[in-house]
RODO-2510 file (C-alpha; in nm, 4 decimals, decimal comma):
residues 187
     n   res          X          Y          Z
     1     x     0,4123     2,3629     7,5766
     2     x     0,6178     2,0615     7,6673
     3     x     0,4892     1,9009     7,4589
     4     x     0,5883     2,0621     7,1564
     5     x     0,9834     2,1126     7,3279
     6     x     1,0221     1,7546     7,3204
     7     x     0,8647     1,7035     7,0126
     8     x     1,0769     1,9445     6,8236
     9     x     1,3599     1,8266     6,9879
    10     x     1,2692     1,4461     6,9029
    11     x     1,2222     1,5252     6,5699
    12     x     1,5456     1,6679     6,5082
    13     x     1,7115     1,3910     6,6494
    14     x     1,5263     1,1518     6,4237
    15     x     1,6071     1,3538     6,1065
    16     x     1,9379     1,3321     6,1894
    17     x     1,9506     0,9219     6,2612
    18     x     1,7653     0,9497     5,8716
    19     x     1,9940     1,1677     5,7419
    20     x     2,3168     0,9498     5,8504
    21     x     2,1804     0,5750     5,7578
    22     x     2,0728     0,7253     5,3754
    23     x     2,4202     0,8740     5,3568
    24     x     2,5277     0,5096     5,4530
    25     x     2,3336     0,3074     5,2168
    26     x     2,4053     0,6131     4,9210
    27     x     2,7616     0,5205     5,0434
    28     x     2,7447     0,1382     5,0410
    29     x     2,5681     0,1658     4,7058
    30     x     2,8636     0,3990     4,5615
    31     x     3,1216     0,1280     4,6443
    32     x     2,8821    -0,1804     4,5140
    33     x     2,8869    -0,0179     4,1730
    34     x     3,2617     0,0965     4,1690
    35     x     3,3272    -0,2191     4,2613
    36     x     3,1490    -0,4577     3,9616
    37     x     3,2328    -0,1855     3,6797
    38     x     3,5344    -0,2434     3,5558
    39     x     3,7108     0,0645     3,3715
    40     x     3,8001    -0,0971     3,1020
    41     x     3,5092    -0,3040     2,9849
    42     x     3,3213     0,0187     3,0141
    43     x     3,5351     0,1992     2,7584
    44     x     3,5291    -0,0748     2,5213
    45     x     3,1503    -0,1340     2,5511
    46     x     3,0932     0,2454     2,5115
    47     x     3,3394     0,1710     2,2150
    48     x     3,1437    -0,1375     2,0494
    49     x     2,8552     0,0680     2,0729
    50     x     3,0043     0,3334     1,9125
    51     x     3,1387     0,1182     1,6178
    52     x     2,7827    -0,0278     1,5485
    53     x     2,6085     0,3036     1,5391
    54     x     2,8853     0,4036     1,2906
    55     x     2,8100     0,0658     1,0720
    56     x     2,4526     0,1198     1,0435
    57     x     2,5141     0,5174     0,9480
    58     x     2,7465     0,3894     0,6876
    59     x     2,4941     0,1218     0,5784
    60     x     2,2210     0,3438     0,5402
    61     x     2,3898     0,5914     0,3978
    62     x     2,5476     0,3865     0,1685
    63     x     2,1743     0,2675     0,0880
    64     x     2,0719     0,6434     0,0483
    65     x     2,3249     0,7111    -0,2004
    66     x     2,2723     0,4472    -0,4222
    67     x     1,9078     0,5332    -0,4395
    68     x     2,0001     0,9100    -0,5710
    69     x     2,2213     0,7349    -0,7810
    70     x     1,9979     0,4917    -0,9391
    71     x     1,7249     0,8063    -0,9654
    72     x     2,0053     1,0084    -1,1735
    73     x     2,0405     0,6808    -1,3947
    74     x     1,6862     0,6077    -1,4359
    75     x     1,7461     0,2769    -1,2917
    76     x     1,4542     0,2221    -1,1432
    77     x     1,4992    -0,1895    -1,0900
    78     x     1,7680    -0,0934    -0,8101
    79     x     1,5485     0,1849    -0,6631
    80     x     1,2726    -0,1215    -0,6961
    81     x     1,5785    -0,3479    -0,4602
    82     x     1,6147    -0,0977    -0,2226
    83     x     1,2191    -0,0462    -0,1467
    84     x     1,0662    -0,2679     0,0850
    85     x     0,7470    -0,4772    -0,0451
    86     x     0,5288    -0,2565     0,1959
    87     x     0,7231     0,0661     0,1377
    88     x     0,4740     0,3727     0,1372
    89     x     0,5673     0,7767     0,0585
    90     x     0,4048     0,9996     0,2792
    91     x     0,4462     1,4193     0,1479
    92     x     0,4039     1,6122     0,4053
    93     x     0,2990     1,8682     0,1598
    94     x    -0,0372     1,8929    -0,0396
    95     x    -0,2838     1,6376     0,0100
    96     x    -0,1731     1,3641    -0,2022
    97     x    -0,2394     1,0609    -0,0654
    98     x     0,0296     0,7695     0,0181
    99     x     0,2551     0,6497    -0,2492
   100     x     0,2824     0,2487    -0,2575
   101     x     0,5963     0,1211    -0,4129
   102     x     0,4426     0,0390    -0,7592
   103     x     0,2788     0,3587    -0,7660
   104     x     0,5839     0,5213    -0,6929
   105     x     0,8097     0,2479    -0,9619
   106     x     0,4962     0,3337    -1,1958
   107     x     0,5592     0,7231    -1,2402
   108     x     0,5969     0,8428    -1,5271
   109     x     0,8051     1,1650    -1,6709
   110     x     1,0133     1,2062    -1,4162
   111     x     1,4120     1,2826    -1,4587
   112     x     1,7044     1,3772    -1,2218
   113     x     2,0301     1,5623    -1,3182
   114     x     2,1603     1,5447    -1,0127
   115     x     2,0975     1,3688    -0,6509
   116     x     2,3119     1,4226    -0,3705
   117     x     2,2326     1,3147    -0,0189
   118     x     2,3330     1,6297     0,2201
   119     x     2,2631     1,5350     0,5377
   120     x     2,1868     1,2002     0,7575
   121     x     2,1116     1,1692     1,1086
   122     x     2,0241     0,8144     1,2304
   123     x     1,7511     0,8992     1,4907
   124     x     1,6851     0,5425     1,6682
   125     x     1,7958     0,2152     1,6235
   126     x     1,6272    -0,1152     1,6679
   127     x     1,7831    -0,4297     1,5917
   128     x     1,6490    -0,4226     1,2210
   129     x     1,5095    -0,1362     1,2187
   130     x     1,6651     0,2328     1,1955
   131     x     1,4963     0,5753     1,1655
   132     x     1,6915     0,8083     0,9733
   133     x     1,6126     1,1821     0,9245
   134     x     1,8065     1,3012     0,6136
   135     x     1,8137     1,5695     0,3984
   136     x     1,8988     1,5835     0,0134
   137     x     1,9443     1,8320    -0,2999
   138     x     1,8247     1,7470    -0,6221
   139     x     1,7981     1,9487    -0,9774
   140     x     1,5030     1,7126    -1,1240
   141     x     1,2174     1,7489    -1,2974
   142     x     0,8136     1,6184    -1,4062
   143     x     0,7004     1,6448    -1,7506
   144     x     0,4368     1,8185    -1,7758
   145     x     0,5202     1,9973    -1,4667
   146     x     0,8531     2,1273    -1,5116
   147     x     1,1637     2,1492    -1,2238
   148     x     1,0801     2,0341    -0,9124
   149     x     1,1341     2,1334    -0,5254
   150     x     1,5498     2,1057    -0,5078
   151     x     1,5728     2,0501    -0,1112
   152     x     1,3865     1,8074     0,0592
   153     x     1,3774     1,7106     0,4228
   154     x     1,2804     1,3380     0,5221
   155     x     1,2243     1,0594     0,7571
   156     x     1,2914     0,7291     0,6683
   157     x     1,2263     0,3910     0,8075
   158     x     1,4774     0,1259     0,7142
   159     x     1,4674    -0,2351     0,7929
   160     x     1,6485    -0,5252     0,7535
   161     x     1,5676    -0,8235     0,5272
   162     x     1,6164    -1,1733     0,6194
   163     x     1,9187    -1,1568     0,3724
   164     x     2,0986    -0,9030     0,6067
   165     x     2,0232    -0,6182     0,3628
   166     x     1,8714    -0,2798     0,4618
   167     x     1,5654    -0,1781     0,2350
   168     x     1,3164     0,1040     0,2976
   169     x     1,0122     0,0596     0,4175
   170     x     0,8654     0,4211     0,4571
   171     x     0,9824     0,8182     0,3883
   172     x     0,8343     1,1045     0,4732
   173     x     0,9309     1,3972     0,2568
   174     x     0,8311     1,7417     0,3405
   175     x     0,9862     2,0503     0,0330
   176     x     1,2816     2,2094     0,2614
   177     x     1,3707     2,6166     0,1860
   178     x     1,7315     2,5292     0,1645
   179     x     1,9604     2,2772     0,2426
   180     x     1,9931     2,1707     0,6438
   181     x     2,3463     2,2681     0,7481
   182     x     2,3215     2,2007     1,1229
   183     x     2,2889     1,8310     0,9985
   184     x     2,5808     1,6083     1,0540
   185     x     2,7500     1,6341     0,6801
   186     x     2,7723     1,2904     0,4703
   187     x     3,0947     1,4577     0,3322
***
């Protein structure tokens, strides 16, 4: 029985001792980091970081635009500039297989009236690489086929050449319902 007296008794005593030195390393450790952060090269860090997210969006979106563009205008040499040698289509609908670039630059019948990028949402960025999940509305059709799918929803790999511009190296496109509005806008 006395055992178990003392050692309940030790015990609490040596929780205690714990419980003080953690709280004074916790403490130490609190005053260590206020002390080598400095306020304001955190805010303009946070702020750099900030301003290159924003470049790349605008980048890439500006990329995404001109390839609806160049779609409307049949222009299929600058949709050719923007497509990365290895670029591959991947429709995550039907069982079609994947779309090289010539395949795709090789199809035949197709028109657009209209191309508009809705939505973009730059997922992760890399160094030269960005994943981008955007959305886009387009009144197009196939011959033979007639109007197509107006909404799509895609993910697309983007990375940068050696010359410093962004060309796409894969998209995923999967037939949306409707157009995404709890996107961030590109309006």
């Amino acid at each position: 029985m006395n055992h178990s007296k003392h050692f309940f008794s030790t015990s609490h005593r040596i929780i205690g001792l714990l419980f003080i030195v953690v709280t004074c390393f916790l403490i130490q450790a609190c005053k260590n980091d206020k002390n080598e952060t400095n306020p304001e090269t955190k805010i303009e860090n946070e702020s750099n970081e900030i301003a290159l997210k924003s470049e790349a969006i605008e980048e890439i979106l500006a990329q995404e635009n001109a390839w609806a563009a160049a779609l409307v205008a049949n222009e299929m040499s600058t949709v050719a500039s923007l497509m990365h040698r290895d670029f591959r289509l991947i429709r995550a609908y039907g069982d079609a297989p994947p779309i090289s670039k010539d395949m795709y630059l090789g199809m035949e019948g197709m028109s657009a009236l209209s191309a508009d990028v809705t939505s973009l949402n730059i997922s992760e960025e890399l160094d030269s690489i960005v994943v981008a999940r955007i959305t886009m509305t387009l009144d197009w059709e196939q011959e033979g086929v007639g109007k197509l799918p107006p909404h799509f929803d895609m993910i697309d790999i983007w990375k940068k050449n050696d010359g410093g511009m962004w060309q796409i190296l894969s998209r995923i496109s999967q037939i949306a319902k409707e157009p995404y509005t709890d996107q961030k806008s590109t309006e």
